[in-house]
N, C-alpha and C positions, 0 to 999 in steps of 0.2 A: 814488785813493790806493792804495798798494799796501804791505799789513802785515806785519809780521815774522809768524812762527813759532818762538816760547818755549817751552819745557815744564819743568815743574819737577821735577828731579831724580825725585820720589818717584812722579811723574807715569811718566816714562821707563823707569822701574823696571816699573813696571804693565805699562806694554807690552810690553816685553822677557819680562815673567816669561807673557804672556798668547802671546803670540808662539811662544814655546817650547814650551808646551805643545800648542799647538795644530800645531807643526812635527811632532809627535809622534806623530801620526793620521795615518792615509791616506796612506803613503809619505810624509808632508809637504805633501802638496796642502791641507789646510786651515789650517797656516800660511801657504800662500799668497795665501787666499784669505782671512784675518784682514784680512794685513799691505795687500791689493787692498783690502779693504774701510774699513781705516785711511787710505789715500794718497787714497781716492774720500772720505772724510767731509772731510781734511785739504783737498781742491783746493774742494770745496763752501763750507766756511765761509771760508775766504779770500775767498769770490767773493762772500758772503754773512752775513758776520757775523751781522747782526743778526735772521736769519731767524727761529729757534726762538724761540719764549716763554723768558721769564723762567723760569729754574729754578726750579721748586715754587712761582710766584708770588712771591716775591723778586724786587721791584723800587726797593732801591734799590742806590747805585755800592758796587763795581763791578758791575754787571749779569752775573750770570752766567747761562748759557746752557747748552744739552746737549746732542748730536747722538747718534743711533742708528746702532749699525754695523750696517747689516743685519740678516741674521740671525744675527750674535752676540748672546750676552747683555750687551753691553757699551755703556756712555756716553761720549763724550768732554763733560766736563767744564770748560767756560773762560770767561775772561773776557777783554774787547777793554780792554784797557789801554794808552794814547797812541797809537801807530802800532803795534801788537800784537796778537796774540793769544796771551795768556798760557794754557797750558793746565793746568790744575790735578790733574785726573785721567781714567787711561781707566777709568772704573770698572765692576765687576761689577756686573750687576743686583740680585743676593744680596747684593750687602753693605749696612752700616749709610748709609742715604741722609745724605749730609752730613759721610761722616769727613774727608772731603778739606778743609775748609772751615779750618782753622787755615795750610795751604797758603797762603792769602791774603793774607798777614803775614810770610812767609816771603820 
C-alpha cells in the first residue's frame, strides 16, 4: 500500500520558518542539510509508518508517532490516517510537548 503525504498548514509553516533559518548559516549549507534531513525522515516513515513508539505513550486512535531529524533539535510529528500520513508538526525540541495537538481536529 502506498500513502499519501498531508501536512497541515501550521505544520508547513514550521518548516519553512525552520528551513529559513537554517538557510542562514554556513553559506546555507545547513539548510541544506535540515531540508536533506527532512526528505530522509519523509522517505523513512513512508517506508515505515508504524515504526516509532507511540508519542509519549499515547495509545489510543489516532496513534501518533515522532521521528528525529538527526541532528537537529526537531520532531516530525504525525499520524497515519486512512491511506495517509497526516503530519501535524515539525516541532522544536524546546517547545511546549503537545502544542500541536488541537491540530488533530483541524
Amino acid at each position: 500500500m502506498t500513502l499519501d503525504w498531508n501536512e497541515h498548514p501550521e505544520a508547513r509553516e514550521e518548516y519553512l520558518d525552520a528551513l529559513v533559518r537554517y538557510a542562514g548559516i554556513d553559506d546555507g549549507r545547513l539548510g541544506d542539510k535540515f531540508a536533506d534531513e527532512a526528505d530522509a525522515a519523509t522517505d523513512l516513515i513512508l517506508q515505515w509508518p508504524d515504526s516509532p513508539p507511540p508519542y509519549r505513550g499515547r495509545r489510543r486512535e489516532p496513534m501518533i508517532r515522532s521521528w528525529h531529524l538527526g541532528k537537529f533539535p526537531y520532531q516530525v510529528i504525525y499520524a497515519v490516517r486512512d491511506d495517509q500520513i497526516f503530519v501535524l508538526a515539525y516541532a522544536h525540541e524546546a517547545r511546549r510537548p503537545g502544542y500541536w495537538s488541537h491540530r488533530l481536529t483541524d
